[in-house]
N, C-alpha and C positions, 0 to 999 in steps of 0.2 A: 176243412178245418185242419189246421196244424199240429200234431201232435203232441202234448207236454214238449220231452224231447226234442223236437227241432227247435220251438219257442225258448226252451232254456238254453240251446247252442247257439241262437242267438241274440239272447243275453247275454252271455258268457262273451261273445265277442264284441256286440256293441261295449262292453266293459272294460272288454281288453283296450278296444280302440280308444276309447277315452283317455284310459291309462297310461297306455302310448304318445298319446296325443298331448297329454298333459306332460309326461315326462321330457317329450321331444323339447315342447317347450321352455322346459325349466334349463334343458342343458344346453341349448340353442340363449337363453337366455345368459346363463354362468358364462358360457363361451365369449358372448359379448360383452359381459361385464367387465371379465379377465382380459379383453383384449383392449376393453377402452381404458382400463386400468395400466394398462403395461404400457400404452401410448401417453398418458398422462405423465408417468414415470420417467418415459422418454423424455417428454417434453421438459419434464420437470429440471431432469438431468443438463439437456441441453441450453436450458436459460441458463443455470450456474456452471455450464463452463461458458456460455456467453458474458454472464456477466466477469466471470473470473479471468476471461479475457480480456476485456476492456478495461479490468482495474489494472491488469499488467501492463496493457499499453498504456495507459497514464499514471503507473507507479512511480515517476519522479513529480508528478504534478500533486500528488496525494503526498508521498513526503514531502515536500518543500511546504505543504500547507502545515502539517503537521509541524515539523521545523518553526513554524512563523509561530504558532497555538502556542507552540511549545517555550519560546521566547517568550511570548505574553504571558507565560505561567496558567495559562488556560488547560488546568491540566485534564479536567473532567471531557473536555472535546481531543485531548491528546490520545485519552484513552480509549474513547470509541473509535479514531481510527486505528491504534493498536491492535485492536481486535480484529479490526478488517485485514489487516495484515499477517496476523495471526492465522485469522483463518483459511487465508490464501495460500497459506503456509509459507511466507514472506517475513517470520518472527527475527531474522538475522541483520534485514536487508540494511546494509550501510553500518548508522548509526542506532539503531533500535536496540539495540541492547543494553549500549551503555542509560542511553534518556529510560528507556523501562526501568534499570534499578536505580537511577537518580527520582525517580517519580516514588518509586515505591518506597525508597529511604524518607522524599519529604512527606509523605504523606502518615508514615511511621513515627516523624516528628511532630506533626500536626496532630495528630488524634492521639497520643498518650501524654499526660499532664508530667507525666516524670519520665525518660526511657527509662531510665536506669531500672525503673522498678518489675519493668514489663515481664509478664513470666511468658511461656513459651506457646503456652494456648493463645493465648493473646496473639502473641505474634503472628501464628498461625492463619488464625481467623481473620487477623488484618491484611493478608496477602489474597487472602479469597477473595474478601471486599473489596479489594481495588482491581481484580479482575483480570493481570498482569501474567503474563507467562513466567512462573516461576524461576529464577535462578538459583546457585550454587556458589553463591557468593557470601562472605563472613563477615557479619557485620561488628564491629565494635562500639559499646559508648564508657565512656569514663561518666561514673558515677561521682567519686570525688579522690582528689580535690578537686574546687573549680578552678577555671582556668584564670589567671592573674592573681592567685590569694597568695599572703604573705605568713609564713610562719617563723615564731622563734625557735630557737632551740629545747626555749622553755614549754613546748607544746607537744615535741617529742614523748612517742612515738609517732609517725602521720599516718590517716586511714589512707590505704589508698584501694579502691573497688569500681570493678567495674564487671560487664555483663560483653560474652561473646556468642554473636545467634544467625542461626543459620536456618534453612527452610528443614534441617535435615537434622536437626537439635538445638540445645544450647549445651557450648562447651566454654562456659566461662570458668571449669577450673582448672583451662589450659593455657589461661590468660600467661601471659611472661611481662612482664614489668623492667622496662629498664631508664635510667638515667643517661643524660650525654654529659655527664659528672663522674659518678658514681659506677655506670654502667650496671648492669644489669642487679637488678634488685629484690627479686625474687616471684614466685611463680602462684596462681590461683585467684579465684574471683575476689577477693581480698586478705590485704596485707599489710601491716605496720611496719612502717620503716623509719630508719633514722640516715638520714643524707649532711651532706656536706654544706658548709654556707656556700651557696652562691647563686646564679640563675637556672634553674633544671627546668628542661625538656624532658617532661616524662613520655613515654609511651607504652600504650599498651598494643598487646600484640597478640594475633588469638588466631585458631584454623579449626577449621570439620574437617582437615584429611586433606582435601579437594584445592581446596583456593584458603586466603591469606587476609584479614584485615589488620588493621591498627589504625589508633585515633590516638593524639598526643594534646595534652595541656602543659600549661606552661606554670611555674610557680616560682616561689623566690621566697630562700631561707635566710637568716639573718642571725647574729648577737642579739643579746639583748639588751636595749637602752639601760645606762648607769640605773636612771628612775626605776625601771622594771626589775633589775638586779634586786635593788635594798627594796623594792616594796615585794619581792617572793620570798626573802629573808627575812623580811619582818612576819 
């Protein structure tokens, strides 16, 4: 018979062994985990520079599709491919710059019932939405007058307001105002003025620092008819 002692030293090692045995497997186990993982990773890798290459070889066939969407005003299919381009890091390529901020201008026109009124949050959250690589570009809208309205002298002073907006603030009280009359007629997101009779070209004109917009209306001051003389008199 065995003595306590030997019988507990080999427990003690059937124990161990197990021990062993189990651990062996656990890191025998991780080891394959991590390595089917780091190959998956590879792989994963290697299809998106496959794919990223194939889009580069057929990056005029993807623009010119683009191009055609873009003609049909289809702008929502313009967009997804934008983004593929985007992400290819292809944001520059040709013309994509300028159709990204013509898209993002119509569609700034499209979803606000007024511009003029838009505050800056708004704006903000409108260029997220459309999902556009941002620019730094200043946008202008003439709030009023509208463009072909007639005023007399007898309406003097005239509002003139508008809104200057940028991804990077709103500096509409850098707006500058000027006539191709009068010439320049003074400065801030609004302004009363008294102009000369005749055809004015106004424009407003506004910057974030960076770049430059302006948007011009057209308007036309006038005397005022004999009738309207004696009937303000009266």
């Amino acid at each position: 018979m065995p003595s306590k002692k030997i019988t507990y030293s080999i427990q003690i090692v059937i124990i161990l062994a197990i021990f062993f045995f189990v651990l062996f497997n656990l890191v025998f186990k991780l080891i394959i985990d991590l390595r089917s993982e780091s190959i998956q990773r590879k792989a994963a890798q290697l299809e998106k520079e496959r794919i990223k290459l194939e889009f580069i070889a057929k990056i005029d066939d993807r623009y010119n599709q683009l191009l055609k969407l873009y003609a049909a005003k289809e702008y929502e299919k313009v967009i997804e491919i934008i983004k593929v381009f985007n992400k290819y890091e292809k944001s520059d390529y040709k013309n994509l710059p300028k159709i990204k901020k013509e898209i993002r201008l119509f569609y700034l026109k499209k979803k606000l019932d007024f511009i003029p009124k838009i505050h800056l949050d708004d704006y903000m959250k409108l260029s997220k939405d459309i999902d556009i690589e941002e620019d730094d570009s200043t946008e202008i809208f003439i709030r009023t007058p509208r463009y072909g309205q007639y005023f007399y002298t007898s309406d003097f002073p005239i509002l003139l307001e508008g809104v200057a907006l940028s991804v990077a603030g709103d500096f509409s009280d850098g707006i500058v105002w000027t006539s191709n009359i009068d010439g320049e007629l003074g400065r801030g997101k609004k302004i009363a003025v008294r102009l000369s009779i005749g055809d004015h070209q106004i424009t407003a004109t506004g910057t974030n620092g960076v770049t430059e917009g302006s948007m011009v209306t057209r308007i036309f001051i006038e005397n005022e008819p004999d009738f309207l003389k004696k009937y303000i008199r009266e």
